[in-house]
N, C-alpha and C positions, 0 to 999 in steps of 0.2 A: 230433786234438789236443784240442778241444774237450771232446767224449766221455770223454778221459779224463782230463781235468784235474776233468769233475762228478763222474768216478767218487772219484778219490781227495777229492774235498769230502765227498762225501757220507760217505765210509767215513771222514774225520775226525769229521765230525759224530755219525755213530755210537758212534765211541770215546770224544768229548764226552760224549753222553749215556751210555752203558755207567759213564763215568767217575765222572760226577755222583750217577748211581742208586745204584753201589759206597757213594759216601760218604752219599747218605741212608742208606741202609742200615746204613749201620756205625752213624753218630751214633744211629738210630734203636734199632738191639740194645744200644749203650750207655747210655740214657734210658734202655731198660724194666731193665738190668740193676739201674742205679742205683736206680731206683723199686722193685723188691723187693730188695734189700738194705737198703733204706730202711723198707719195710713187715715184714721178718723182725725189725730190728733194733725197733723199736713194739713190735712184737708180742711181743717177747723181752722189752723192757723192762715193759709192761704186767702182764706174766702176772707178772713178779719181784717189780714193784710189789703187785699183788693176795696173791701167796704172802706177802710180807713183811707188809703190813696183817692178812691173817688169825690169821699167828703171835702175831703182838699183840694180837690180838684174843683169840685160843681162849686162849692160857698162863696170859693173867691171871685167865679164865674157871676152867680148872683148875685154878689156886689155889686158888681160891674154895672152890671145888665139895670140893677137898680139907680146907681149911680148919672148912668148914661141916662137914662129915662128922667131923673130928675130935671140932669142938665138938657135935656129933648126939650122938657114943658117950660 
């Protein structure tokens, strides 16, 4: 009776832990997911930021350059 009453503790306990590890695990795939959706959306934003600063940059640059050139000829 003994015998088998540690057996089924122990195999609770195992299912404890099995149980526990499952949910590190998951919270753990959900953290890294979070954290690159987080890093793709930066990264998306940055590049849009940089695109848009340069457009303003270069258009009024080729005015210019148009401008000058007209008054050149």
């Amino acid at each position: 009776m003994n015998t088998c009453l540690s057996t089924v503790v122990a195999a609770a306990v195992v299912e404890v832990i099995i149980a526990i590890a499952v949910a590190v695990a998951a919270v753990v795939v959900v953290v890294v997911v979070v954290v690159v959706v987080v890093v793709v959306v930066v990264v998306v934003v940055v590049v849009v930021e940089v695109a848009v600063f340069l457009s303003f940059l270069f258009i009024p640059l080729q005015e210019c350059s148009l401008v000058i050139g007209k008054k050149a000829q």
